[in-house]
N, C-alpha and C positions, 0 to 999 in steps of 0.2 A: 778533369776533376769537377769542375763548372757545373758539366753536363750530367754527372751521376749527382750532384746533392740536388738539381732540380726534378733528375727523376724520382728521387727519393722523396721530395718535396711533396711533388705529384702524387704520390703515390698516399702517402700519410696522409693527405687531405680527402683521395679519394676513400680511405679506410673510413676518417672520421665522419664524412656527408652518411654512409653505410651504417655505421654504428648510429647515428643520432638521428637517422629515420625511423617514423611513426608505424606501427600498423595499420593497416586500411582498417575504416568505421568498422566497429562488430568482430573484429578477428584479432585473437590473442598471441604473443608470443608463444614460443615453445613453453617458458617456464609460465603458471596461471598464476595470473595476477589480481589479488583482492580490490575490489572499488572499495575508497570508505563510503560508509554511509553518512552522512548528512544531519545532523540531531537535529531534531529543528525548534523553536520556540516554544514552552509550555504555555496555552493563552490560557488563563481563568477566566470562565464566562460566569460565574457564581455559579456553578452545578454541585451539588452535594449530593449525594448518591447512598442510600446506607449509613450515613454520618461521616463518608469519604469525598472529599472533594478530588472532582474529576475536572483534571485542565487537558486541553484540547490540543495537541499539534497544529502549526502553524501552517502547514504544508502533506501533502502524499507522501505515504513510505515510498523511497525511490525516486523522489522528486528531491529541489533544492530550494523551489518557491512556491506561492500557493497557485498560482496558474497553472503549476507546470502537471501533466497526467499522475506520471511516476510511474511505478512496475503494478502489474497484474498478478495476483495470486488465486490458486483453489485456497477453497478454505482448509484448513489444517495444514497447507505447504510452506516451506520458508522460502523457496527460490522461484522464480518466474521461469516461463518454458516455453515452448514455441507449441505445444500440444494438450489442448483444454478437454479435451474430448476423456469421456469417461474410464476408456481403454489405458490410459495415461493417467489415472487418478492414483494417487501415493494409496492410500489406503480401501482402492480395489472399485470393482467394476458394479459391484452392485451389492444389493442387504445378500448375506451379514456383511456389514463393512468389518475390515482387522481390529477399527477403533474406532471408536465416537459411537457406537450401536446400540443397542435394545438391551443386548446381553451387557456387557462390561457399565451398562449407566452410567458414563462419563458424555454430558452434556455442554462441558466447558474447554475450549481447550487449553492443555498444560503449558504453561510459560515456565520461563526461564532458558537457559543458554540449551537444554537437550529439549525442548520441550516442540510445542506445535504451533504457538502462539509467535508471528515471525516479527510481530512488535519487540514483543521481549526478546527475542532471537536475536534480533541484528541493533536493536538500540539498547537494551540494558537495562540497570538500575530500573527505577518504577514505572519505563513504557511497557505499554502493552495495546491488545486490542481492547476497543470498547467490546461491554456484553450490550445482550438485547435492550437493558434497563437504562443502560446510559447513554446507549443512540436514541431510545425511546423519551429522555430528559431532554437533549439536546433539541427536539425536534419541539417540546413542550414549552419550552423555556426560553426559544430564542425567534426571533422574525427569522424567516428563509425565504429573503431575495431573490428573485433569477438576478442577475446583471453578467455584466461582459467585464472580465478583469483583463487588462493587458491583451485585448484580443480574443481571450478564452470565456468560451458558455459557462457558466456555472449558478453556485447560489449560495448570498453570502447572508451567513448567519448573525444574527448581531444576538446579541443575550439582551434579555425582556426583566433582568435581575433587576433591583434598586443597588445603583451604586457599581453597576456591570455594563451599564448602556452605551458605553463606546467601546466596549469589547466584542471583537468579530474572528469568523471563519472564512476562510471561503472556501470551499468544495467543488472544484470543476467538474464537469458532466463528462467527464472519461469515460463513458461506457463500458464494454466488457469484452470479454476475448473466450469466445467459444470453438473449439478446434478446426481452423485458429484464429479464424478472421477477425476484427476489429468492429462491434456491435454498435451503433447509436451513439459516438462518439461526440460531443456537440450540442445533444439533445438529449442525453441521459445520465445522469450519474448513479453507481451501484456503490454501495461502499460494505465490506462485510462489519458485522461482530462474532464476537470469542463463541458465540453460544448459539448449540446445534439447534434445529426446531422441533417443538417437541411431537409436531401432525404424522412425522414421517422420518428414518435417518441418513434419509436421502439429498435432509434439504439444513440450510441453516438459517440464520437470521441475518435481514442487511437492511438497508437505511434503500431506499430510492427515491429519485425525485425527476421532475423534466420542469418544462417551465412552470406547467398547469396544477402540480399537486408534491405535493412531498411524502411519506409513506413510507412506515416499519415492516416487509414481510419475509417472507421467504424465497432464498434462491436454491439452483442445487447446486451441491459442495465441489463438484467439478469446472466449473465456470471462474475465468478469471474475473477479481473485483477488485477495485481498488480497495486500499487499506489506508485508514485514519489513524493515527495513534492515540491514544491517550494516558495522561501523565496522572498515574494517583497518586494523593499524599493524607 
């Protein structure tokens, strides 16, 4: 009798060590399971926009802190992918694109929970992406740093406001993910906005910078970039 409640002993324990083991990094259970996301800090740097005050995320969409990279997006995508390359783009291989085009004059993209806009998509209420005007303020309005946070290349913004001067960003030089490799990671940071460019609609608007210069232009909408959020109110 002894001898069967230790096999049974045995046994129950070896179910339990089974059941309460992890997945290996990157692989999901059978049932898929939601990451939360992260909200992270609204910073006010004093940016008024339109008569709108824009506060700054604290951190990358997909990150937890400001060092940390975060996930890569195309622009108009809400999910990150292992495939950046053109053939892979949501809304098509090349002009006409299905949306954001010449035809349909939608130069902004749509937010909210069904929308394109993956700020508003996965964090809600009043995030969203910056447009061109508010990375273009950002850049206007505030010093940009290179320094090293925690280890990581970046460039920390402080705002040039009166009464804003100890308020800061920092934006790591994440680089980019073009089908699929890992671009200038270290030495460059890409960051998109909401609004396509008007040269071409092929291309959108985004923030870059390396140590030597900072700069509003355009990337193409295929290319993963990091994403910044921002809070309006």
């Amino acid at each position: 009798m002894k001898k069967l409640i230790s096999l049974l002993m045995a046994a129950l324990i070896a179910l339990s060590a089974v059941s309460c083991k992890k997945n290996p990094p990157g692989k999901d259970s059978d049932e898929t399971k939601e990451i939360p996301v992260v909200v992270p800090e609204a910073v006010d740097l004093g940016i008024v926009v339109d008569g709108k005050t824009i506060k700054w995320a604290s951190f990358n969409l997909g990150a937890t802190k400001p060092e940390e990279y975060g996930d890569y997006y195309a622009w108009g995508e809400t999910e990150p992918k292992e495939d950046y390359s053109w053939s892979a783009y949501k809304f098509g291989a090349s002009s006409p694109f299905s949306k954001y085009n010449t035809e349909d004059n939608k130069t902004v993209l749509e937010s909210g929970p069904d929308g394109d806009d993956v700020a508003s998509k996965l964090l809600g209420g009043k995030w969203r992406m910056p447009t061109k005007a508010e990375l273009s303020e950002l850049v206007n309005n505030c010093e940009a740093v290179w320094i090293t946070l925690n280890g990581v290349e970046g460039r920390k913004f402080t705002s040039k406001k009166a009464g804003y001067t100890e308020k800061w960003i920092f934006l790591p030089a994440a680089g980019s993910l073009d089908a699929p490799p890992q671009g200038n990671a270290g030495t460059v940071g890409d960051y998109w906005s909401s609004s396509r460019a008007a040269s071409a609609p092929s291309l959108a608007r985004s923030l870059s910078f390396t140590s030597g210069a900072v700069i509003t232009g355009d990337s193409s909408r295929n290319v993963g970039l990091s994403v910044r959020p921002v809070y309006e109110e």
